[in-house]
C-alpha positions in Angstrom: 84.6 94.3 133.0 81.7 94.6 135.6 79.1 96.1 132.6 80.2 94.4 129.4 77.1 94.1 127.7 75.5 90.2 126.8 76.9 90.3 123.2 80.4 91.8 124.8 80.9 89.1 126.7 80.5 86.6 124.2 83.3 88.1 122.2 85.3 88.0 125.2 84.7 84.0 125.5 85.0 83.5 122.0 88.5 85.5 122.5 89.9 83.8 125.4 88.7 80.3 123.4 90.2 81.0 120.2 93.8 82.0 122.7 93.2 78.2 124.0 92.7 76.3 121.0 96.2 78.4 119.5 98.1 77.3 123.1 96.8 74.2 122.6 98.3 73.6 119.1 101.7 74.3 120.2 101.4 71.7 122.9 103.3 68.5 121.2 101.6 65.1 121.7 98.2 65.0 123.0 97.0 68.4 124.2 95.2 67.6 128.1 94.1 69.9 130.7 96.8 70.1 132.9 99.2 70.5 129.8 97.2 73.1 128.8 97.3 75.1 132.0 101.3 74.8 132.1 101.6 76.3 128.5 99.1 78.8 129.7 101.5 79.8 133.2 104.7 79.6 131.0 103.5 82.1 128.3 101.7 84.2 131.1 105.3 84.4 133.0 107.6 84.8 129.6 105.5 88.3 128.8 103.0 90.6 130.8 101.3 92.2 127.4 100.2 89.1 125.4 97.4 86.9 124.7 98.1 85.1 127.7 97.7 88.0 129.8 94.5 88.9 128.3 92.7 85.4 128.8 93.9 85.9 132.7 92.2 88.9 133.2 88.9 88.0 131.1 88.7 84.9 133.2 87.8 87.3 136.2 84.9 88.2 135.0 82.1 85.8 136.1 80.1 85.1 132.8 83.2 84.7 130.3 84.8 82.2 133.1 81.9 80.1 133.5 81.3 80.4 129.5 85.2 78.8 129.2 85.1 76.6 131.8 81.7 75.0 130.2 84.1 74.9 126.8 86.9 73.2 128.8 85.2 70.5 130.0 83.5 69.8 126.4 86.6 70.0 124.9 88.1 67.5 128.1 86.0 65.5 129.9 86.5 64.4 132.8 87.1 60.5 132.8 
């Protein structure tokens, strides 16, 4: 993922987002950080080929990590 192009790699962010916000709906009660990063491990163990899998491996690349951190802490800031 070393020479995804500008516009590739915000698909790939927009990807690994939309895989959070769907996570994050299936979390009951209030949806939090930490919570989400459980649901996120859990899925990741229960099957190597899924959505999970693919967020884990975008987040190595640089851009698309710092891209979904920035939406992470938008979406939960830090109090």
């Amino acid at each position: 993922m070393d020479d995804l192009s500008q516009r590739a790699t915000k698909f790939v962010t927009e990807y690994c987002l939309e895989i959070l916000e769907e996570v994050e709906s299936k979390i009951p009660d209030k949806g939090s950080l930490a919570r989400l990063q459980a649901a996120l491990n859990h899925q990741y163990a229960e099957q190597y080929e899924n959505k999970v899998f693919q967020y884990q491996w975008a987040m190595r690349h640089p851009l698309v990590n710092e891209a979904v951190t920035r939406g992470l802490r938008n979406r939960f800031p830090s109090r």
